[in-house]
C-alpha positions as CSV (number, residue, x, y, z in Angstrom):
1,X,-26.6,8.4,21.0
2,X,-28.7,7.7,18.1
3,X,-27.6,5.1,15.3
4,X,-28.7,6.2,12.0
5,X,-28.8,3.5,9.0
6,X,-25.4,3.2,7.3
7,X,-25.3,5.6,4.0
8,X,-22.8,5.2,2.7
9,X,-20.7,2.7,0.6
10,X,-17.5,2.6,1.9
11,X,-18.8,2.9,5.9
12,X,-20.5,6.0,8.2
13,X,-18.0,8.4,9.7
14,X,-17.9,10.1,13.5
15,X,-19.6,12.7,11.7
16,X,-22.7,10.9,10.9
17,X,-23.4,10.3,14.1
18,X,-23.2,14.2,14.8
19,X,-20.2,13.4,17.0
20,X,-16.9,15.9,16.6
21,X,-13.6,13.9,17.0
22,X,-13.1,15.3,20.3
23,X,-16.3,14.5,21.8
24,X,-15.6,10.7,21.0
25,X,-14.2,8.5,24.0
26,X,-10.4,7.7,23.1
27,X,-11.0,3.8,23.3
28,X,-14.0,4.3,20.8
29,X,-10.5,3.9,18.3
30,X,-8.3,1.5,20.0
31,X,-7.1,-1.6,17.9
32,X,-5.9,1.4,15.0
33,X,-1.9,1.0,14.6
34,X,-0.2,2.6,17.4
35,X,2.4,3.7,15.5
36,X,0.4,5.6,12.8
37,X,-2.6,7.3,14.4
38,X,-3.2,10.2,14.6
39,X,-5.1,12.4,17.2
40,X,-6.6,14.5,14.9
41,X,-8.0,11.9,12.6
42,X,-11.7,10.9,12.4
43,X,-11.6,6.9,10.9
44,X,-14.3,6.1,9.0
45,X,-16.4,3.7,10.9
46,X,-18.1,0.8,9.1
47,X,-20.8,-1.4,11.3
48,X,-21.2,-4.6,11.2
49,X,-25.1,-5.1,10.4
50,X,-26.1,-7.4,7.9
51,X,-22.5,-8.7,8.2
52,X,-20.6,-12.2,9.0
53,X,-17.6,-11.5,11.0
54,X,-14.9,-14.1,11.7
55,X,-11.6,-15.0,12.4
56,X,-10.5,-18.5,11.1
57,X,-7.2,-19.9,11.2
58,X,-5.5,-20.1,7.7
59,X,-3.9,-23.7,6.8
60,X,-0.5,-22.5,5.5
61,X,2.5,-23.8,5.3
62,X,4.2,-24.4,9.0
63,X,2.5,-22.2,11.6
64,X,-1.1,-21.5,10.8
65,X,-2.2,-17.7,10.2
66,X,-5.2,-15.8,11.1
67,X,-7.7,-14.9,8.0
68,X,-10.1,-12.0,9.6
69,X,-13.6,-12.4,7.1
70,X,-16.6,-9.9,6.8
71,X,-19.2,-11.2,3.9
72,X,-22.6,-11.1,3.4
73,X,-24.5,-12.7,6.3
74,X,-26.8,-15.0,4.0
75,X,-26.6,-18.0,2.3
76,X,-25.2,-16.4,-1.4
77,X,-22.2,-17.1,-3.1
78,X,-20.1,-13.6,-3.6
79,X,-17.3,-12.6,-5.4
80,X,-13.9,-12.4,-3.1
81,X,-11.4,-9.3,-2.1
82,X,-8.2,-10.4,-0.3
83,X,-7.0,-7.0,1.7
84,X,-3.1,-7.1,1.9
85,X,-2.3,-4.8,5.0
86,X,0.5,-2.3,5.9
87,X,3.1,-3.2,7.8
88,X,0.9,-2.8,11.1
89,X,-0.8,-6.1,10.4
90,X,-4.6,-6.3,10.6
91,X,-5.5,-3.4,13.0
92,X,-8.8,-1.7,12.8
93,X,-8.3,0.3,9.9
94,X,-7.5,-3.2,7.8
95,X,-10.8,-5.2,9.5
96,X,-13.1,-1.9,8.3
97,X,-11.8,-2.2,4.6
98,X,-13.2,-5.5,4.6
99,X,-16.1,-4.6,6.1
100,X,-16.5,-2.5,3.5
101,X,-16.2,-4.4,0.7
102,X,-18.6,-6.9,2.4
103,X,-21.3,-4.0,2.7
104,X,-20.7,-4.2,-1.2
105,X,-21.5,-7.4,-1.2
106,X,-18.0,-9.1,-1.3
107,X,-16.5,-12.0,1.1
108,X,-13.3,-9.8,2.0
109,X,-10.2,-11.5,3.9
110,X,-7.0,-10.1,5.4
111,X,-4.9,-12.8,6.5
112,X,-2.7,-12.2,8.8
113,X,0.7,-12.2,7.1
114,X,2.6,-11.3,9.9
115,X,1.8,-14.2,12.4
116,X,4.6,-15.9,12.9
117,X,6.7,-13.0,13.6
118,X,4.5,-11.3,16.1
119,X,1.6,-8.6,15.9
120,X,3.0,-5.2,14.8
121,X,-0.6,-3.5,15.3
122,X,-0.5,-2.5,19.2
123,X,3.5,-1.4,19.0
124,X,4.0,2.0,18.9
125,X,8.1,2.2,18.3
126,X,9.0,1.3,14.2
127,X,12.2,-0.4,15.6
128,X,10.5,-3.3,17.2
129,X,7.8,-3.1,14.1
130,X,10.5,-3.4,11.2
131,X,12.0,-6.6,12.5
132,X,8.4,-8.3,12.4
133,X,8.1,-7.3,9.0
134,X,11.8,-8.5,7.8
135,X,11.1,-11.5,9.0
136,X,8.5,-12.3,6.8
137,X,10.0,-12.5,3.3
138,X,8.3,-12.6,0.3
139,X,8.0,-16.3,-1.4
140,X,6.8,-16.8,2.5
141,X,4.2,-14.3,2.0
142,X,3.1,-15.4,-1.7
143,X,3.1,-19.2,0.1
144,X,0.6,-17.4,1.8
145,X,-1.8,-16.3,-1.0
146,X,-1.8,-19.3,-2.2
147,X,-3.2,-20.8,1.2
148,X,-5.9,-18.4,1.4
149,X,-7.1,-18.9,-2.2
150,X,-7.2,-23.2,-1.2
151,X,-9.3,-21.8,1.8
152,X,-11.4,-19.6,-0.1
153,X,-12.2,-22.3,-2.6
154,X,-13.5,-24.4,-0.4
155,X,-16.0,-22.3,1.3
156,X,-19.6,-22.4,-0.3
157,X,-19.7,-18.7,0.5
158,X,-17.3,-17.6,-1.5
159,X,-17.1,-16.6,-5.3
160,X,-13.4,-18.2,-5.8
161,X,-13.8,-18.0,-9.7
162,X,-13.7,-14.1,-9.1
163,X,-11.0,-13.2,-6.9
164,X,-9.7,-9.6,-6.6
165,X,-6.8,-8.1,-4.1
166,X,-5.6,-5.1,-3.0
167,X,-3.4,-4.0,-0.3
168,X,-1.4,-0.6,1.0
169,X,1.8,0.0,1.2
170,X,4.0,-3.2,2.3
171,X,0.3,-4.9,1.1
172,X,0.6,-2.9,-2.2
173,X,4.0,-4.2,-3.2
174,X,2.0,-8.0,-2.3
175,X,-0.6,-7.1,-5.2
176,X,1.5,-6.4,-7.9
177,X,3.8,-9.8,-7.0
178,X,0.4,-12.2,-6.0
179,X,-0.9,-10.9,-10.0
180,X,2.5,-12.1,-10.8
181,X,2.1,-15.2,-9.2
182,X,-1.8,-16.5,-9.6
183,X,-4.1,-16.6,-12.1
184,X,-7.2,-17.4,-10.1
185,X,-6.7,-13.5,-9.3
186,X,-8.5,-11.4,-12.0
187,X,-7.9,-7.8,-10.7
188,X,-5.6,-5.7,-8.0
189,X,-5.6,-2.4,-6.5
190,X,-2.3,-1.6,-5.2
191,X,-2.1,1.6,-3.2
192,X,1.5,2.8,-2.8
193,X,3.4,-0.5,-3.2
194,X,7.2,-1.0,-3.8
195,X,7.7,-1.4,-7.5
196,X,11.7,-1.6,-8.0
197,X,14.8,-1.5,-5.9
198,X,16.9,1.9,-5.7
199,X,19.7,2.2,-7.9
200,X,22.2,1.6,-5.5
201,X,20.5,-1.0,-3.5
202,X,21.9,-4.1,-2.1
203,X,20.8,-7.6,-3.7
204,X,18.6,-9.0,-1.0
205,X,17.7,-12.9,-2.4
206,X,14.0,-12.6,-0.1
207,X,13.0,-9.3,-1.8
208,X,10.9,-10.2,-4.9
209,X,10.3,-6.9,-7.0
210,X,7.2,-6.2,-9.3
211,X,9.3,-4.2,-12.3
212,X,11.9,-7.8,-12.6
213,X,8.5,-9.6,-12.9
214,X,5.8,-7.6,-15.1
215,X,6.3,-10.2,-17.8
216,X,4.4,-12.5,-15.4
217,X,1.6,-10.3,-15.2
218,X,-1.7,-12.5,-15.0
219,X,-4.1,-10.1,-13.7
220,X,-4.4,-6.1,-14.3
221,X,-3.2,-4.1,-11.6
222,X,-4.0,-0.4,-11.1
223,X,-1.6,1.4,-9.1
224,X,-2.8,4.4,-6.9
225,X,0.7,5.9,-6.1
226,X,1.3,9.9,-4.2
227,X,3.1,12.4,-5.5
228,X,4.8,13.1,-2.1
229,X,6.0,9.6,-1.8
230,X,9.6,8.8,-2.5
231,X,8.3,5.1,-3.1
232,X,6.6,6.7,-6.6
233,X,10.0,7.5,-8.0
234,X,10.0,3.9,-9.2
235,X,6.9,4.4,-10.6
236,X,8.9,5.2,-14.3
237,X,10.4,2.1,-14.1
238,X,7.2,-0.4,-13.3
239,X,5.4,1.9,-16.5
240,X,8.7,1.3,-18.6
241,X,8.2,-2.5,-17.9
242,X,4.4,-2.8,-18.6
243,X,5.3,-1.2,-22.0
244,X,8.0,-3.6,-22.6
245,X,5.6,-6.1,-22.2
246,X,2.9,-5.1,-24.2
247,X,0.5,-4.5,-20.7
248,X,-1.4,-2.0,-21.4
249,X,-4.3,-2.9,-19.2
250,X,-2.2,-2.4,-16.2
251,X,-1.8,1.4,-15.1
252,X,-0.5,3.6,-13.0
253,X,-2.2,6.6,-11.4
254,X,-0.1,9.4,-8.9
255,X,-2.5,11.9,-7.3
256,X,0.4,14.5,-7.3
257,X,-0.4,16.5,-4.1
258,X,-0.9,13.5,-2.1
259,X,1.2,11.9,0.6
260,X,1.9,8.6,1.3
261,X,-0.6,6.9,3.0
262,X,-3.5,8.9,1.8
263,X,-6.3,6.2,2.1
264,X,-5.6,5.8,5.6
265,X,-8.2,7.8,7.5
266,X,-6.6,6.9,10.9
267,X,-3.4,8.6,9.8
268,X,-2.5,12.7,9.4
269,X,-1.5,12.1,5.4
270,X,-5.1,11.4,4.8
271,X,-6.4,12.9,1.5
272,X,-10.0,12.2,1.4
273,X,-10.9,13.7,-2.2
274,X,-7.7,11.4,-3.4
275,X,-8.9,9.1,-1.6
276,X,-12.2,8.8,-2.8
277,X,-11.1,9.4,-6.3
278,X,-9.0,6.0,-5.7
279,X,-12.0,3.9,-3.9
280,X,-14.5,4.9,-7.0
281,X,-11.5,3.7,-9.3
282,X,-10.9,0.6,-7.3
283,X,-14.6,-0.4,-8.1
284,X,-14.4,0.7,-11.8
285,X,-11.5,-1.7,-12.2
286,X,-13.0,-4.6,-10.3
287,X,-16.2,-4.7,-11.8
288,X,-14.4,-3.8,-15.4
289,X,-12.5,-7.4,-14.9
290,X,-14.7,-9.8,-13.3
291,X,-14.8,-9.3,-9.6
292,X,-18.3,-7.3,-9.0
293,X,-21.8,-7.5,-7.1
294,X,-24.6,-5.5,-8.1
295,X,-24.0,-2.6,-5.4
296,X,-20.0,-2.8,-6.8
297,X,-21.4,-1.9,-10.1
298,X,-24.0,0.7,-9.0
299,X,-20.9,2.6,-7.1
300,X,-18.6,2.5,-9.9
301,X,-21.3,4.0,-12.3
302,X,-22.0,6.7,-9.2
């Protein structure tokens, strides 16, 4: 097989290397979440050339966590992304966005959020998946952020005076509350995150909810919700509160015929024209608030 130069920004695909899905070994995509792949998707593929790729352990509070790192392989100082996952933890669809964004020319981190409640990644049943991910409330999780900015900061690699996050799903809600929270963060992406509790729900004294806290916005978020996705319904309410507030450089976007989930490339809900509508936007956003590289720049104006 013949590897041809990466092309594009955001990673080559089986396609590039004239490969159908079929013809491609099964364990050529092991490490995607169990749970969620699909066996007719084709992940986009991003090498690692030109890269640094490492796993360091994340001082945090009790337990330490993982923090899986692609950046530049040179001796620059570049601008951060912290990549929130889904609730499979950092499987291989999670360690190619930050490759990614290090092809941009970003130091991109996913830290393992999960950690001390086990690795959801390799399970396929959502009952034994769900418990990992209850047990890992929120002010834990923000604890978290907070750890991974120290670390950051003290790594002559990384940029920490120009910090951006975004996340998916479970990592989306994460966005909207760490812009809540910090104000070394100066922009976040949130891909279908929980905004607001249902009507009728419960109180639940670990769940921290983005609408109850817009006032405490410190960063602009752009939200990249589905129109197929009953978590979007609460999208009216997040809007009603950024008004409220006077926030109008936070927005919401809903891509009306998509489903949940339609970044993910590993997964059947994939939309790849919404999808690279919200990656171009992503950029625009970053590099409209602080957090860019040259090649960041030259995609957004793309």
């Amino acid at each position: 097989m013949t590897i041809r130069t990466l092309k594009r920004p955001d990673g080559d695909r089986p396609e590039d290397y004239h490969l159908s899905r079929r013809a491609i070994p099964a364990a050529f995509f092991a490490g995607y979440a169990a749970a969620a792949f699909s066996a007719d998707a084709a992940p986009i593929v991003t090498d690692d050339k030109g890269l640094k790729i490492e796993t360091v352990m994340l001082p945090t509070k009790g337990q330490q966590i993982r923090g899986y790192i692609a950046r530049p392989a040179d001796n620059g100082k570049h601008p951060v992304v912290i990549v929130v996952n889904e609730i499979f933890g950092i499987h291989e669809h999670i360690k190619d966005i930050c490759r990614r964004f290090a092809k941009l020319g970003y130091v991109a981190i996913a830290p393992g959020f999960f950690d001390r409640a086990g690795d959801p990644a390799p399970l396929s049943d959502m009952a034994k998946i769900r418990p990992i991910v209850n047990a890992t409330p929120d002010k834990q999780v923000m604890d978290d952020v907070g750890s991974t900015l120290d670390y950051l900061k003290a790594q002559k690699y990384a940029d920490s005076a120009h910090v951006g996050i975004t996340g998916f799903c479970w990592g989306g809600g994460v966005v909207w509350l760490a812009c809540e929270t910090y104000p070394q963060i100066k922009a976040g992406v949130a891909w279908y995150g929980r905004l607001a509790p249902a009507p009728n729900a419960p109180p639940n004294p670990d769940q921290m909810w983005p609408a109850q806290k817009a006032k405490d916005l410190k960063a602009p978020v752009l939200g990249l919700y589905a129109g197929k996705d009953p978590l979007t319904d609460m999208a009216p309410e997040m809007r009603k509160q950024l008004a409220a507030n006077n926030n109008y450089s936070s927005q919401i976007v809903v891509y009306p015929d998509a489903q949940h989930g339609f970044f993910a490339d590993y997964r059947a809900s994939y939309n790849e024209a919404d999808a690279k509508d919200g990656w171009h936007r992503l950029l625009v956003h970053f590099t409209r608030h602080g957090v860019s590289t040259p090649a960041a720049v030259a995609a957004a104006k793309a």
